[in-house]
Backbone bond lengths (Angstrom), bond angles and torsions (degrees), N, CA, C in turn:
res aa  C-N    CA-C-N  psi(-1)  N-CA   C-N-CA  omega(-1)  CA-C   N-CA-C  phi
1 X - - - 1.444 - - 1.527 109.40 -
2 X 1.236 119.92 151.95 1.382 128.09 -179.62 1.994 96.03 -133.54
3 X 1.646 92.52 127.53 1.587 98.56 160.51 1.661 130.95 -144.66
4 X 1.249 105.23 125.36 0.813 125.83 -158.80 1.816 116.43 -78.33
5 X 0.720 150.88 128.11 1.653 133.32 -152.98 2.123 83.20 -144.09
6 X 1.300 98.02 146.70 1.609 100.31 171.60 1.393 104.36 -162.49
7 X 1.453 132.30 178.63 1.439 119.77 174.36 1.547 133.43 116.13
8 X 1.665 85.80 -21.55 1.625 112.39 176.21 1.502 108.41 -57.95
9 X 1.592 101.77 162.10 1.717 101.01 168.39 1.534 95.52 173.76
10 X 1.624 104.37 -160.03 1.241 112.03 179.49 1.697 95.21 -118.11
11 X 1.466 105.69 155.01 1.357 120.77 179.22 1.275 111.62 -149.55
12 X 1.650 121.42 154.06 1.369 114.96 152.83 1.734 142.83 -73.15
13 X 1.090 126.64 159.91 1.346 106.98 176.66 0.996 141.29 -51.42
14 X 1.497 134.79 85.62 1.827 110.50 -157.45 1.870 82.41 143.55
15 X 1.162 114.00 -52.25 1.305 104.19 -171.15 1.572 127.18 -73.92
16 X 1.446 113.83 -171.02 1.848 124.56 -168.12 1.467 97.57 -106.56
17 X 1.013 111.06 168.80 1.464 144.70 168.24 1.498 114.56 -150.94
18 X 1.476 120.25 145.79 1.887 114.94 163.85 1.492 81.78 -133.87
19 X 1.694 97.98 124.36 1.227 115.04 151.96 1.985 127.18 -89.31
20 X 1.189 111.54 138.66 1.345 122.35 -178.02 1.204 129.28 -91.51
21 X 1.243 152.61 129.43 1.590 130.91 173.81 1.821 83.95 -148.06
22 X 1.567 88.15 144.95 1.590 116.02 -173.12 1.626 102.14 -118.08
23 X 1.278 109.00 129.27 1.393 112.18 179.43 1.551 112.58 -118.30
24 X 1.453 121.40 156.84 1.173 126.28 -167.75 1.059 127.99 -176.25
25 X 1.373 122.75 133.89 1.768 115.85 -163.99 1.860 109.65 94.24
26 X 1.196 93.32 -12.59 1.921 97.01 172.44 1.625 104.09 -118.13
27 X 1.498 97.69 167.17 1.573 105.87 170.20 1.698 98.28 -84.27
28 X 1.647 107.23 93.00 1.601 74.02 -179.80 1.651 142.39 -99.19
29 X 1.417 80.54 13.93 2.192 92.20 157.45 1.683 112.25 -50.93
30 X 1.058 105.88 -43.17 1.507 125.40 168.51 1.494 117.75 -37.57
31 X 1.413 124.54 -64.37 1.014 139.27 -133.49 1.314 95.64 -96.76
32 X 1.546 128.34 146.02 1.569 130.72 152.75 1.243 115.27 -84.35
33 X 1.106 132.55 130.84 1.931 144.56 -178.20 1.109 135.35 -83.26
34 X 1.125 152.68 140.76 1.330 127.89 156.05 1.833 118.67 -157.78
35 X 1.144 118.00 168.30 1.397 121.67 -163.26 1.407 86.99 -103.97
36 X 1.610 114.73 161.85 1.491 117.62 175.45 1.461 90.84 -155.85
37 X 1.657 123.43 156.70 1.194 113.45 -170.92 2.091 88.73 -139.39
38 X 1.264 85.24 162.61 1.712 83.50 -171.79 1.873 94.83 -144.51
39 X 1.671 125.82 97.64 1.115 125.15 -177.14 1.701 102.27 -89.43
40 X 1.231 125.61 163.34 1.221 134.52 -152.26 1.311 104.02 -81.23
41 X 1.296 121.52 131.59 1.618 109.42 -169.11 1.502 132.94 92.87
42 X 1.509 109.09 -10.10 1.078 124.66 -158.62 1.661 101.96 -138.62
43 X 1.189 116.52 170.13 1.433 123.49 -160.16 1.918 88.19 -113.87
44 X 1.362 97.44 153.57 1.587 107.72 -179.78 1.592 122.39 -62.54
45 X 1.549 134.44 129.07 1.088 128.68 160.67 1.229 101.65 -118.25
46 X 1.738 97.53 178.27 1.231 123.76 -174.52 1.414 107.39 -119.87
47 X 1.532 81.52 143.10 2.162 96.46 -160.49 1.261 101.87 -89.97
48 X 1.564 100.22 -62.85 1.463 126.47 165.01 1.065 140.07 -157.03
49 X 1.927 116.92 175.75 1.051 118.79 -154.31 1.815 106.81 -139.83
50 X 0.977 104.09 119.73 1.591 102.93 170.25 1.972 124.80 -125.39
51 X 1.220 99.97 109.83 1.636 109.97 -176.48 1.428 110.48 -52.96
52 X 1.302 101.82 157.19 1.910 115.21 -178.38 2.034 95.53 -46.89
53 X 1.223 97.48 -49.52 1.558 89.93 -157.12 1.941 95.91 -87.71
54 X 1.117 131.36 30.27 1.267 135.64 142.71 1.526 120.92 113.87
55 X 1.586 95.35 -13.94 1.771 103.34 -174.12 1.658 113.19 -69.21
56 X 1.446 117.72 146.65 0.747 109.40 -171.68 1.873 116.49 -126.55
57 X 1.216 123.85 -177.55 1.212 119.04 167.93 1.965 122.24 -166.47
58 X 0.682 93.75 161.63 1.190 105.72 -169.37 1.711 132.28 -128.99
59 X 1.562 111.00 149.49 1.234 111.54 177.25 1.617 129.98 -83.79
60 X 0.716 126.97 139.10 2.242 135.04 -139.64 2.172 82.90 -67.44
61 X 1.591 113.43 -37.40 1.771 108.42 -179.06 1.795 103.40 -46.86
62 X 1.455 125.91 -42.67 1.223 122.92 -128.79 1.754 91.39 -121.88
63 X 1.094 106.77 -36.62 1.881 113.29 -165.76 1.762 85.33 -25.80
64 X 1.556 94.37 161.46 0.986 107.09 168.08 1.724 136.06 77.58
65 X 1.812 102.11 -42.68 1.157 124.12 175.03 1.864 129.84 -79.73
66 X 1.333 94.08 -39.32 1.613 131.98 -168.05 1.939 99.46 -114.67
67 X 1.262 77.90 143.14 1.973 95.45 161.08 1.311 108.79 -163.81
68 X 1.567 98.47 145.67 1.429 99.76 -159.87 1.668 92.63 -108.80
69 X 0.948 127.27 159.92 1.488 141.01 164.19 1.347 106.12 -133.65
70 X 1.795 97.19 174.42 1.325 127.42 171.98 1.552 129.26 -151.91
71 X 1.248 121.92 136.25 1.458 129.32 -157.31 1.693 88.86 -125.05
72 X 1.751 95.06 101.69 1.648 91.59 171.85 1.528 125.83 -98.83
73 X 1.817 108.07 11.67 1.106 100.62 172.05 1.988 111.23 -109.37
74 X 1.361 95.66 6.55 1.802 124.99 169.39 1.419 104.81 -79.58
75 X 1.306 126.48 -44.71 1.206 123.88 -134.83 1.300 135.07 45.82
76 X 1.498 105.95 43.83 1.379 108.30 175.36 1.601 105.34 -141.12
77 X 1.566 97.99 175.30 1.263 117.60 168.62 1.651 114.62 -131.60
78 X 1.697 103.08 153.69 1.533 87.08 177.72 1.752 105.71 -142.59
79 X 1.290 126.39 -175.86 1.348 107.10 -176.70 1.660 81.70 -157.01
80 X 1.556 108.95 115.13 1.015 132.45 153.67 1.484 121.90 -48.84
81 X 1.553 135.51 126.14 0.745 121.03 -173.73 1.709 122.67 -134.04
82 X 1.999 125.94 110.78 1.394 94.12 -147.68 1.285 94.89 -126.76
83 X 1.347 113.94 -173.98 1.772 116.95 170.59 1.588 116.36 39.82
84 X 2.215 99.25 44.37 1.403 94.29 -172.76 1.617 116.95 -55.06
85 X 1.538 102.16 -166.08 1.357 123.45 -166.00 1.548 108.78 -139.84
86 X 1.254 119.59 148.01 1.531 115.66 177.77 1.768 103.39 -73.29
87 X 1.218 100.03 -9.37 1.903 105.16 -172.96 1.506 93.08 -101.10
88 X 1.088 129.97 -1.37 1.652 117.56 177.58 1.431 98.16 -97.76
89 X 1.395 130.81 13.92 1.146 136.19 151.21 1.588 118.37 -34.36
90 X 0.794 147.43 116.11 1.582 156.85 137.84 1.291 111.94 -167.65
91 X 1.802 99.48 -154.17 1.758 128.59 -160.01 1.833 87.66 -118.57
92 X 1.414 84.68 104.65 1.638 89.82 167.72 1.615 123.78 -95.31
93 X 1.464 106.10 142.86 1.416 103.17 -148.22 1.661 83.45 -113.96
94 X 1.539 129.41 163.25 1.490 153.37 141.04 1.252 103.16 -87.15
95 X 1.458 111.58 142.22 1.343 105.17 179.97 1.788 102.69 -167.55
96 X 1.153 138.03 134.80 1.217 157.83 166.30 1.546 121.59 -130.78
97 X 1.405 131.05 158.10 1.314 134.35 -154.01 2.171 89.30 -117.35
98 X 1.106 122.46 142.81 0.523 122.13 161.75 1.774 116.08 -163.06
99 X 1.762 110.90 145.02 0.980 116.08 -159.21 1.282 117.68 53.28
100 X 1.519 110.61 39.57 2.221 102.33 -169.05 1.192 117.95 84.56
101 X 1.195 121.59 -7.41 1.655 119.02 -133.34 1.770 92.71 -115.75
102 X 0.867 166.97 108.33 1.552 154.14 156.38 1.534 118.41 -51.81
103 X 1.386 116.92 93.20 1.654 116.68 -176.34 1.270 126.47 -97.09
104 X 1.295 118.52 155.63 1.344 123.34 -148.61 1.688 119.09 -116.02
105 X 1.350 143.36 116.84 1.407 124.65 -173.59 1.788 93.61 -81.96
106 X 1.394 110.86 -168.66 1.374 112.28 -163.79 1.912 104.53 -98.51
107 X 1.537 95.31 21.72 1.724 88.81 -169.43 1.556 141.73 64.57
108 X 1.148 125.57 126.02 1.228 122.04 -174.77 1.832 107.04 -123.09
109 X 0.849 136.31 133.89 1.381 156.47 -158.71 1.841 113.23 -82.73
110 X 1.199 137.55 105.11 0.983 149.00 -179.07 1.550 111.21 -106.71
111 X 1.629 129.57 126.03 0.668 144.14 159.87 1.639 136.54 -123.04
112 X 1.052 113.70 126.75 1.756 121.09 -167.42 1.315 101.60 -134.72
113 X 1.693 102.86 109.42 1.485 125.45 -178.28 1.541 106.23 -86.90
114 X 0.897 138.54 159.62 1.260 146.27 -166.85 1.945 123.49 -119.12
């Protein structure tokens, strides 16, 4: 699998972002998705998660703020992002499991100035 993640930037506190990730080389109707974020200093979590057949879920920082989708005739996924935070600061990751394996896009960089 190859993923592609784009969308990052700098923002103020209060504002949106939509992050992008492009998938390829998988069936990815197939596949379950998810965003993972990795702030500096800190070990990687997961924001969210959305299954092949569309359900989704979320981490207790973000509920409410963020929604993640998926475009299965795009091959993508994206994760809306709103009413940031100076702590929603990090490197947001795409990420799906495949063959067992948990794979990684190359991250895109989110910043929320305060």
């Amino acid at each position: 699998v190859q993923l592609q993640a784009s969308g990052g930037g700098l923002v103020q506190a209060g504002g949106s972002l939509r992050l992008s990730c492009s998938a390829s080389r998988i069936i990815f109707r197939a596949y379950d998705m998810a965003w993972y974020r990795q702030a500096q200093g800190k070990e990687r979590e997961l924001v969210a998660s959305i299954t092949s057949s569309g359900v989704t879920t979320y981490a207790n920082p973000v509920k409410g703020r963020f929604i993640i989708s998926r475009d299965n005739f795009g091959d993508a996924v994206y994760l809306e992002m709103h009413s940031l935070r100076p702590e929603d600061t990090a490197v947001y990751y795409c990420s799906t499991v495949e063959r067992g394996l948990r794979r990684w896009g190359q991250g895109t960089q989110v910043t929320v100035s305060s």
